[in-house]
C-alpha positions as CSV (number, residue, x, y, z in Angstrom):
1,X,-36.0,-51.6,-17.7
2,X,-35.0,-48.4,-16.2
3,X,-31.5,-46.6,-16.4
4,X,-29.0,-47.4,-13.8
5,X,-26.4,-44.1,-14.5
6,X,-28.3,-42.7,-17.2
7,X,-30.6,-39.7,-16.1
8,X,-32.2,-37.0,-18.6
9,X,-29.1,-35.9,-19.6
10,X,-25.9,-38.3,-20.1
11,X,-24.5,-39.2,-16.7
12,X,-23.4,-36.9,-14.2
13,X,-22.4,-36.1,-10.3
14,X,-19.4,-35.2,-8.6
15,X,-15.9,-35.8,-9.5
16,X,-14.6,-38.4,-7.5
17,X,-17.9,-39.9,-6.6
18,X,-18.9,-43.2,-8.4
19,X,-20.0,-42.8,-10.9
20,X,-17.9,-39.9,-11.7
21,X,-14.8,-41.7,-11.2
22,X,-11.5,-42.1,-13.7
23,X,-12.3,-45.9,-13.5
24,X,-15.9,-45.8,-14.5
25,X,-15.6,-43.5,-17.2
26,X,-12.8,-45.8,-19.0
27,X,-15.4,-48.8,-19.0
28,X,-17.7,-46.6,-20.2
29,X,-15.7,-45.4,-23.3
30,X,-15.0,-49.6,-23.7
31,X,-18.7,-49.9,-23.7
32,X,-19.9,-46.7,-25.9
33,X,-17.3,-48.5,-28.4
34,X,-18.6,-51.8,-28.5
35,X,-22.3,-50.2,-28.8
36,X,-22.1,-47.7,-30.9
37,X,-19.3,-48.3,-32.6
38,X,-19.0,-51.6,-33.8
39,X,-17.7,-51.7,-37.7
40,X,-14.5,-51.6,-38.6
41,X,-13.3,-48.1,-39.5
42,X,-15.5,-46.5,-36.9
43,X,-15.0,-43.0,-34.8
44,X,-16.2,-41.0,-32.5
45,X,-15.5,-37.3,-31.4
46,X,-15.0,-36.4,-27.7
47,X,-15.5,-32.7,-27.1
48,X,-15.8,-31.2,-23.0
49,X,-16.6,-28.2,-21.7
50,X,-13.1,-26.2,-19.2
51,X,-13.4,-28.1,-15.8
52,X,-9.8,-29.8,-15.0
53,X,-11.5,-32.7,-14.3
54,X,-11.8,-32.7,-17.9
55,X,-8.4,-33.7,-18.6
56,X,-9.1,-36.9,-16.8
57,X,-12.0,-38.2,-18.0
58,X,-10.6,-37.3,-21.7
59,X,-8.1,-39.8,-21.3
60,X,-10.3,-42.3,-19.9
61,X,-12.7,-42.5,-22.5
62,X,-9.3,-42.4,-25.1
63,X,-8.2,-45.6,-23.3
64,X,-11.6,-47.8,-23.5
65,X,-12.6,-46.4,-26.8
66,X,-9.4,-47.4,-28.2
67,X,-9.6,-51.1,-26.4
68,X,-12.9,-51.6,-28.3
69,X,-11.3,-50.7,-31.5
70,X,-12.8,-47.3,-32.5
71,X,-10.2,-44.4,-33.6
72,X,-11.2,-41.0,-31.6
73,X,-11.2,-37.3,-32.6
74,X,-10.2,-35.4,-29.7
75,X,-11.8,-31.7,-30.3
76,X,-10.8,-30.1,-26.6
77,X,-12.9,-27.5,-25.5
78,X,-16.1,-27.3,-27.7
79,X,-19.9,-26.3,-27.0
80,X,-21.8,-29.1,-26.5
81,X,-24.2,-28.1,-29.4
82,X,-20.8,-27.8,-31.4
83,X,-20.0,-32.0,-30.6
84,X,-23.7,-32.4,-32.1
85,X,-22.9,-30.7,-35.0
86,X,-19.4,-32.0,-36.0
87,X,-20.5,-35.7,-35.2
88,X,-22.4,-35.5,-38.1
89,X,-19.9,-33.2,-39.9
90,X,-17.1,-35.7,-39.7
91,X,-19.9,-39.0,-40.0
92,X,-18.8,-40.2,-36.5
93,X,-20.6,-42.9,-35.4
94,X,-21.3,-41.3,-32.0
95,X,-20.0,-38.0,-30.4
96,X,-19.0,-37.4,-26.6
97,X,-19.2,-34.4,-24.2
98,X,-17.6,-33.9,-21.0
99,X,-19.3,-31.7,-19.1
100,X,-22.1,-31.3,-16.1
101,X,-23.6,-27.7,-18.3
102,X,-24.6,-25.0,-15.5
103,X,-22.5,-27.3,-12.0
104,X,-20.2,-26.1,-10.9
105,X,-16.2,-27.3,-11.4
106,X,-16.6,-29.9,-8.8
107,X,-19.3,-31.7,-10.7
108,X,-18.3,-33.3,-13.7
109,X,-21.0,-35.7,-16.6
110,X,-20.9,-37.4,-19.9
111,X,-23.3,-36.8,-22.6
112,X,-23.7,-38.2,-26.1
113,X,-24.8,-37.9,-30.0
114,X,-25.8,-40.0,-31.9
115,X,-24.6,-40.5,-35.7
116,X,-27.3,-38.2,-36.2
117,X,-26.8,-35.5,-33.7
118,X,-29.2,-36.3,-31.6
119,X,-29.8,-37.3,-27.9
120,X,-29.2,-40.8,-27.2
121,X,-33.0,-43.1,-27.1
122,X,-33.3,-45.0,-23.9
123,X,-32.9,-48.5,-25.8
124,X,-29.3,-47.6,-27.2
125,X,-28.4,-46.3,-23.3
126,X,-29.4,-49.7,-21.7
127,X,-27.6,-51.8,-24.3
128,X,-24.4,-49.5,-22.9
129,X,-25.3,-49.9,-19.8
130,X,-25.6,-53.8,-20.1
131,X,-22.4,-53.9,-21.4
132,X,-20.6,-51.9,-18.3
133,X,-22.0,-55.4,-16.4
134,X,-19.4,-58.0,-18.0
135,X,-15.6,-58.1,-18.9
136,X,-13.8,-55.4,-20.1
137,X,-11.2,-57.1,-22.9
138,X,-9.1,-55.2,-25.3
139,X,-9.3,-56.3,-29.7
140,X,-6.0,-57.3,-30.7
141,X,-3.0,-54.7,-31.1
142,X,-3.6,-54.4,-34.7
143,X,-7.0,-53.0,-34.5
144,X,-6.9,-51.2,-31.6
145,X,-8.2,-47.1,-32.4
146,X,-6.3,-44.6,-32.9
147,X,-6.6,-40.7,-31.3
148,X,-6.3,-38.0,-33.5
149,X,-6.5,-34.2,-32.2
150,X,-8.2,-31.8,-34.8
151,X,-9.0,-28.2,-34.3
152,X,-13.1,-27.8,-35.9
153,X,-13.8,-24.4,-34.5
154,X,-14.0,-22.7,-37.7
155,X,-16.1,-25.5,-38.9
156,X,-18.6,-24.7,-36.3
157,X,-18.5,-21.2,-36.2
158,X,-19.4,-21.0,-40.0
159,X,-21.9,-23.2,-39.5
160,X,-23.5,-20.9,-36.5
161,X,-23.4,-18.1,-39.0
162,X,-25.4,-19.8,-41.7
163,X,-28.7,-20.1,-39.4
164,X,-29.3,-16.2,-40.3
165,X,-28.9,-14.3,-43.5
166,X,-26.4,-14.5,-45.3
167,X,-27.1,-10.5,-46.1
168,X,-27.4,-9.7,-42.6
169,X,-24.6,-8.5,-40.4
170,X,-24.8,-6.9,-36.9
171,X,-22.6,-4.0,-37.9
172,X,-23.2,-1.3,-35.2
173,X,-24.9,-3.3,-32.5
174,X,-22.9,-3.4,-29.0
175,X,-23.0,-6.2,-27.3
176,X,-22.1,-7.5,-23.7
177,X,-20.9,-11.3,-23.8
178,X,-20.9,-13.5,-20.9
179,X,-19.5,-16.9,-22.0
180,X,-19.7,-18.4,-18.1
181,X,-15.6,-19.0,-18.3
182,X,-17.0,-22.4,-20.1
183,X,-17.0,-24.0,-23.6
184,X,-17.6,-20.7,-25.7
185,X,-15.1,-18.9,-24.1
186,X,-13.3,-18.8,-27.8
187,X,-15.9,-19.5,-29.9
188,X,-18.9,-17.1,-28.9
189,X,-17.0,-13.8,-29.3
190,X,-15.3,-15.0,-33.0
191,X,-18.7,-15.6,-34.2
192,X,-20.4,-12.4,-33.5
193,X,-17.3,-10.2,-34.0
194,X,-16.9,-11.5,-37.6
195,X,-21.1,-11.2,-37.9
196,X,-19.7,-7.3,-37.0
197,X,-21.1,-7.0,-33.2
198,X,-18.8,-4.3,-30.9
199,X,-18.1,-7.1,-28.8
200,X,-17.5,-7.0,-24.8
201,X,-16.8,-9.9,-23.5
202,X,-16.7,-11.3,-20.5
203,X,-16.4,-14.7,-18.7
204,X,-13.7,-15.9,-21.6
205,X,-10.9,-16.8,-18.9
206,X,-11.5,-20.1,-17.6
207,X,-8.7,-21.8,-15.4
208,X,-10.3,-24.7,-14.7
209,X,-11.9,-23.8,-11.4
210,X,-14.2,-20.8,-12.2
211,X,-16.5,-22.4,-14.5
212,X,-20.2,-20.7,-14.1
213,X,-18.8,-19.1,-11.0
214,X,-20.6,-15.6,-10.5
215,X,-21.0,-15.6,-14.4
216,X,-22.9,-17.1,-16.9
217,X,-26.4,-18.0,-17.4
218,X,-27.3,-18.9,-14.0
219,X,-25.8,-15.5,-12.6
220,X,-26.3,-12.4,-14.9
221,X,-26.0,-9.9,-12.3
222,X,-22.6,-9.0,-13.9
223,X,-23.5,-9.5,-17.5
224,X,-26.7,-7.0,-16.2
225,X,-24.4,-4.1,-14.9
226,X,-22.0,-4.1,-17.4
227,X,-25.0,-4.0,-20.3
228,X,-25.5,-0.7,-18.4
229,X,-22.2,0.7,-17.7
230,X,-21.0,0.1,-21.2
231,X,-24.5,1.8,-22.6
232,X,-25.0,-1.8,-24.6
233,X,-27.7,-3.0,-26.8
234,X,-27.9,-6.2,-25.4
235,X,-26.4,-8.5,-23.1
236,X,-25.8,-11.9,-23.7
237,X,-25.2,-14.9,-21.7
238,X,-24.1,-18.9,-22.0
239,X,-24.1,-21.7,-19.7
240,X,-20.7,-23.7,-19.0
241,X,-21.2,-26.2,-22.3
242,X,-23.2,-23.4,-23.9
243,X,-26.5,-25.2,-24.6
244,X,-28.4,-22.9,-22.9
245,X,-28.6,-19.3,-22.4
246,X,-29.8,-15.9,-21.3
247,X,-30.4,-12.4,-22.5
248,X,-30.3,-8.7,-20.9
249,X,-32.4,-6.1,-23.0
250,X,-30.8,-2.2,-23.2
251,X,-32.2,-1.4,-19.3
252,X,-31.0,-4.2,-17.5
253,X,-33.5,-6.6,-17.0
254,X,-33.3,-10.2,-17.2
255,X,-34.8,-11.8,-20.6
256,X,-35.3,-15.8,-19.8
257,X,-36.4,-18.8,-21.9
258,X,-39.7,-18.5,-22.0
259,X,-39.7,-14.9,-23.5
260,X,-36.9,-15.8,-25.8
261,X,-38.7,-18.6,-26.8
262,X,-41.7,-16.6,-27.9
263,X,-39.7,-13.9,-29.4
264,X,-38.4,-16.4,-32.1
265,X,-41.6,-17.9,-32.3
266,X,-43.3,-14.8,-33.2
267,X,-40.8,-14.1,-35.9
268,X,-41.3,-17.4,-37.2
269,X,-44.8,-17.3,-37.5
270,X,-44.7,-13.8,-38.7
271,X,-42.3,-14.6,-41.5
272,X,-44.3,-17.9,-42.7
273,X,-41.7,-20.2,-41.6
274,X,-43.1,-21.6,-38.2
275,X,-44.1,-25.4,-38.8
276,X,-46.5,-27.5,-36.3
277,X,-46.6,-26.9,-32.6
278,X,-44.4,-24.4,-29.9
279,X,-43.4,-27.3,-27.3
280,X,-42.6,-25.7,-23.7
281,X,-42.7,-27.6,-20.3
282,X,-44.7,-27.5,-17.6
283,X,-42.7,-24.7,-15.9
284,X,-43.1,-22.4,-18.7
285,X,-44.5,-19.4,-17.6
286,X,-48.5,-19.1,-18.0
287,X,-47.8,-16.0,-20.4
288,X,-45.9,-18.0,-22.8
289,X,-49.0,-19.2,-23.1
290,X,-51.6,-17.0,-23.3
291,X,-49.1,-15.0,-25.8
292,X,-48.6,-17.5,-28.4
293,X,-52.2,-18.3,-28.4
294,X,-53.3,-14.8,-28.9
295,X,-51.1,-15.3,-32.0
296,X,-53.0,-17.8,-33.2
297,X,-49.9,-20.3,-32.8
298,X,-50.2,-23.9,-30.7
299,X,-48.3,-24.2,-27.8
300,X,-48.3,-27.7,-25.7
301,X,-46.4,-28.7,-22.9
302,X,-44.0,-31.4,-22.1
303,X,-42.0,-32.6,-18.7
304,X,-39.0,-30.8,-17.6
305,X,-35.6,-32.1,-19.6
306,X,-35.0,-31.3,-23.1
307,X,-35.0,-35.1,-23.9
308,X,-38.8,-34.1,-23.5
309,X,-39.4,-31.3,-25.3
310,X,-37.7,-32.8,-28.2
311,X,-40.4,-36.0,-28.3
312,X,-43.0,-34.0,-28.0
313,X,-41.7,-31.5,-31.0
314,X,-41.0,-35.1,-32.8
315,X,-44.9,-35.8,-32.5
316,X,-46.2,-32.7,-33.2
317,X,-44.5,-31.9,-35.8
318,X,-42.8,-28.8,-34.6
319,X,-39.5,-27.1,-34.9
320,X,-39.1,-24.6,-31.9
321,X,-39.0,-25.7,-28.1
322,X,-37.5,-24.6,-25.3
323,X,-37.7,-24.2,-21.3
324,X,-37.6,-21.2,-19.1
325,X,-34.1,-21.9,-18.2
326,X,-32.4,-20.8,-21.8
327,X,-32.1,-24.4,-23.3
328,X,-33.8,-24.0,-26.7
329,X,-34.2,-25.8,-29.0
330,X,-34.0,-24.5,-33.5
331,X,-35.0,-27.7,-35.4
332,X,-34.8,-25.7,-38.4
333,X,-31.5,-24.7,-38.1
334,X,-29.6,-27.3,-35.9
335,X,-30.4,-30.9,-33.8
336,X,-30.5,-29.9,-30.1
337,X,-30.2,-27.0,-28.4
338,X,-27.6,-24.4,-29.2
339,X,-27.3,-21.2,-27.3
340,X,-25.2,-19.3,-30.0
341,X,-27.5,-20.2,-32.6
342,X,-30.6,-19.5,-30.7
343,X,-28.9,-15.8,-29.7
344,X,-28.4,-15.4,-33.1
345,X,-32.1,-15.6,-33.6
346,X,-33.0,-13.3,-31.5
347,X,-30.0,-10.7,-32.8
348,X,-31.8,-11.3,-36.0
349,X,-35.0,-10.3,-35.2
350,X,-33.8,-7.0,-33.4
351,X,-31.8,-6.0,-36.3
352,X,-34.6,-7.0,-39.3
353,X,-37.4,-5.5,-36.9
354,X,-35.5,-3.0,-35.8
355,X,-36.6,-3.0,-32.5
356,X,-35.1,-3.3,-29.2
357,X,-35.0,-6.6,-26.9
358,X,-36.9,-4.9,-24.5
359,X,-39.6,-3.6,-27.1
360,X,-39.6,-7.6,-28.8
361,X,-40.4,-9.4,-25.0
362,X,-43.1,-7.0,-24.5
363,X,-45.6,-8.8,-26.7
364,X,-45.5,-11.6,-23.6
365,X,-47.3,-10.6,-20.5
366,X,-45.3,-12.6,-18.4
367,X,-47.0,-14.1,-15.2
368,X,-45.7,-13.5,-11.5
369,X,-44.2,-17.2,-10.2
370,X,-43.6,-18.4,-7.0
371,X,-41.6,-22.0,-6.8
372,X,-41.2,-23.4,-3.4
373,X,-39.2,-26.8,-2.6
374,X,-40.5,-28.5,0.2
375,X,-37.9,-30.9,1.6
376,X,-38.9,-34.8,2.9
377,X,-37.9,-37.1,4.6
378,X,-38.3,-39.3,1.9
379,X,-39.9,-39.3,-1.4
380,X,-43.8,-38.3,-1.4
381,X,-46.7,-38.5,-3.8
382,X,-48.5,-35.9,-3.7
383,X,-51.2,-37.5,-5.8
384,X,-52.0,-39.9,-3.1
385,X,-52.8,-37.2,-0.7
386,X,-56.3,-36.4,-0.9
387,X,-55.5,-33.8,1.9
388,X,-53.0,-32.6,-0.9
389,X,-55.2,-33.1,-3.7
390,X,-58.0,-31.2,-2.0
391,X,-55.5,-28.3,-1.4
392,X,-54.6,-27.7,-4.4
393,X,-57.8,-27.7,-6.2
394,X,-58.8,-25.2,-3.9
395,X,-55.9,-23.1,-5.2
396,X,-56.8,-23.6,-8.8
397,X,-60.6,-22.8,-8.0
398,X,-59.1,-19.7,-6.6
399,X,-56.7,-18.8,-9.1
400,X,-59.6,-19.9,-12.3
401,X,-58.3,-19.1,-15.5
402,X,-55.8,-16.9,-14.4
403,X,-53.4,-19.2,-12.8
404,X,-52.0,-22.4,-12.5
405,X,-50.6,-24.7,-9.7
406,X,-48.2,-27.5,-10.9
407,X,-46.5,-30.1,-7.8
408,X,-43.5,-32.1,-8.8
409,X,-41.4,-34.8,-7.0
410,X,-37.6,-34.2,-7.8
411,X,-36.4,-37.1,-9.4
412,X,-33.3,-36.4,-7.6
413,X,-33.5,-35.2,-4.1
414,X,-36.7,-35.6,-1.4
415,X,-38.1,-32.5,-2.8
416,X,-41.6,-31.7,-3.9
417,X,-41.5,-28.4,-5.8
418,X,-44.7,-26.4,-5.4
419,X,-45.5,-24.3,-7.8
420,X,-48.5,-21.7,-8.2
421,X,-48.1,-18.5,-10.6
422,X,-51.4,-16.0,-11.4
423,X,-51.7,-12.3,-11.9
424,X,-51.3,-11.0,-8.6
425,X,-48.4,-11.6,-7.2
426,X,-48.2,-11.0,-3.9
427,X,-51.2,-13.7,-4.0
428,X,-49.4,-15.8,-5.9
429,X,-46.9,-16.1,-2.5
430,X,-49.7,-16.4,-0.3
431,X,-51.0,-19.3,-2.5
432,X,-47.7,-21.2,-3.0
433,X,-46.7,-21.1,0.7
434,X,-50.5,-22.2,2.2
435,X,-49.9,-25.4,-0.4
436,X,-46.1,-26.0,0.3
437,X,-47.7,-26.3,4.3
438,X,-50.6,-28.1,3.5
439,X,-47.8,-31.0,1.5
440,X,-45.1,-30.7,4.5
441,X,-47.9,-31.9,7.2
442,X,-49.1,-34.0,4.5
443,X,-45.7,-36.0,4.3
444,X,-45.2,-35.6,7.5
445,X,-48.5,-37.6,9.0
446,X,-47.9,-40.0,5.6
């Protein structure tokens, strides 16, 4: 059976919009209770990111939680890597984010842990889902749950601090903070100004509307400025739930996933402590690579989603993943992907190497990449083109073992992203816009 609301992560869309609606989300809660929740005495934590909308959908999920007869911890703003954490903290049966990450205010999603801390398997998401189908009823008034507000953000930020050294400390290091106006508006700057950072924060004054507006992860161009203006060491920047982020070394420039990812994964396999496989996805840059396996370190590939990359670390037996866009994933030191911990990493290895970010990402010769969406009509298969097929083995014959070419349907939108990266960029573009033609007249004669 396939998902009905569920996609790769939680549920999600825009606010308003079934299934995004106040209605909706109070079945939900009723069903997440009778799922995952279904001993006496059992709780779960609800957590959400600074959209308005938040507000809402927090009382929603109060209401049908509590009419299945599980008591709630209402946390209020908190990463979602922090709601991963503190489920298992507080032994919560389940715990509950609100928030649609890197979208904008208008969109809105709910996302949920396990007992464990973990992402939700498909089974445990259809047995919700089959529940949303009958008759919402309500346990009798004596056992109905009760909601509880408790303030864990110093539980969480001690726990962020533990994933380095105790002995280390950051003492001297000046660094830019962009916390997106999202979930780590108060929590990012407290945990590196009491690791001793010269903190400079900005994005930390969300109003509900301005969530990952011109700030954040998916728009450095501040956070890049101001790294130079203020003469910083680093910059530093988080996505609105703050599972996924990126970096600006001392000149300015942009430091994504992929060379983050291989900058902790060099100091893990450096130091001993790098176990089984590096899982990326199959957008991660060709010089992720080529990098790690100059290092002597494995490196495989799984499909775009984090829910991936985890069941592929799971079956390798590895403890570091990640994808180009930030979200990376420290099984060593927490159970999904956490962009403060995953800074810290990095922080870690510039202060015990005692070299700069720039200096650290250099070790990765990072590929030139060209992505272009081709929008359809409907959905296509590329695969059951052989005009398609044809063109894009001519591409790879062209490219050898310098390049690659990946084509992906959207599994949201008529789109087929094409994507070709190699050495030579400028043929790189060449490349990707001949194929991104060749699939457009494809889908258009199919």
């Amino acid at each position: 059976m396939k998902q009905r609301y569920f996609g790769t992560d939680g549920i999600r869309g825009r606010v308003g919009e079934y299934p995004i609606t106040a209605e909706f989300v109070l079945r939900l809660g009723w069903a997440v209770g009778r799922v995952l929740a279904r001993d006496s005495g059992s709780k779960v934590l609800i957590g959400k990111d600074t959209r308005t909308s938040g507000y809402m959908f927090e009382s929603a999920l109060e209401a049908g939680l509590s009419a299945a007869g599980v008591d709630i911890l209402i946390l209020g703003p908190m990463p979602t890597p922090a709601v991963a954490y503190l489920t298992r903290t507080f032994r919560a049966q389940a715990g509950i984010v609100i928030s649609a990450s890197h979208n904008p205010y208008f969109d809105n999603g709910i996302k949920f842990f396990s007992a464990e801390g973990t992402k939700l398997p498909d089974p445990v998401e259809l047995a919700i889902e089959g529940e949303l189908d009958g008759a919402m009823t309500t346990v009798d008034s004596s056992l109905l749950g009760k909601a509880e507000r408790v303030d864990a953000t110093g539980r969480y930020i001690e726990f962020c601090k533990s994933t380095i050294p105790a002995s280390m400390n950051f003492n001297g290091m000046k660094v830019v903070l962009d916390c997106a106006n999202g979930a780590t508006y108060h929590v990012g700057p407290s945990v590196l100004e009491e690791l001793g950072a010269d903190i400079i924060s900005l994005g930390v004054t969300p109003n509900g509307l301005n969530i990952n507006e011109e700030c954040g992860s998916t728009d450095p161009k501040t956070l890049q400025a101001a790294v130079l203006e203020h003469n910083a060491d680093v910059g530093i920047a988080f996505d609105g739930d703050g599972d996924r982020l990126i970096m600006v070394d001392n000149k300015g420039e942009v430091v994504d996933g992929d060379e983050l990812l291989f900058i902790i994964a060099q100091s893990r396999h450096e130091y001993g402590a790098l176990e089984g496989a590096v899982v990326g996805t199959l957008m991660s840059n060709l010089g992720l690579e080529h990098a790690l396996r100059e290092r002597s370190i494995e490196f495989v590939r799984a499909a775009v989603g984090d829910r991936y990359v985890m069941e592929m670390l799971k079956r390798h037996g590895g403890v570091l993943g990640g994808e180009s866009s930030g979200h990376i994933i420290c099984l060593d030191r927490t159970t999904t992907g956490d962009a403060i911990i995953s800074a810290l990493q990095v922080l870690a290895e510039m202060q015990k190497s005692d070299h700069t970010l720039n200096e650290l990402k250099s070790g990765m010769n990072k590929y030139p990449q060209c992505l272009v969406n081709v929008k359809m009509a409907s959905k296509f298969d590329c695969s059951t083109s052989s005009r398609v097929c044809d063109a894009q083995r001519a591409v790879e014959a062209t490219l050898a073992d310098k390049g690659r070419v990946l084509l992906r349907a959207s599994g949201t939108e008529p789109v087929v992203r094409v994507m070709v990266e190699g050495v030579d960029a400028q043929q790189v573009r060449v490349l990707a816009n001949q194929l991104a033609d060749e699939v457009q007249q494809a889908a258009a004669q199919a």
